[in-house]
C-alpha angles and dihedrals in degrees: 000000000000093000094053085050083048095050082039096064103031100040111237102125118159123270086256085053120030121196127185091184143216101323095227105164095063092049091077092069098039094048135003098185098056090042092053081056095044092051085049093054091047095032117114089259083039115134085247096055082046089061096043088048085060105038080048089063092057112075091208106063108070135173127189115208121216104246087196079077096059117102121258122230105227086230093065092038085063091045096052088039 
């Protein structure tokens, strides 16, 4: 469940499934109050970090995150290109 809340967020769905995600940097300018409360849920101390820090501590649950979704640095973009 928590990596399809995960994919769900961030949009990287699968091709079978494609996710844009939740749209969270515009949020900011629609509405403060729901993007505060956005920022608390995915915060370090957030109720979804909780969870991972938990799921982190049992060595059966594991979840491998695609590191095609990490951001690039443009320095080492220019380095790989």
């Amino acid at each position: 469940m928590l990596p399809l809340i995960i994919e769900s967020i961030f949009g990287f769905g699968t091709a079978a499934v494609p996710s844009h995600g939740w749209c969270i940097g515009p949020l900011a300018y629609i509405n403060q109050s729901e993007f505060d409360i956005l920022c608390h849920l995915l915060g370090p101390e957030g109720s979804l970090l909780q969870v991972v820090y938990k799921l982190a501590a049992d060595s059966s649950c594991r979840y491998e995150f695609p590191t095609t979704c990490l951001p690039v640095c443009p320095s080492v973009a220019d380095k790989i290109a």
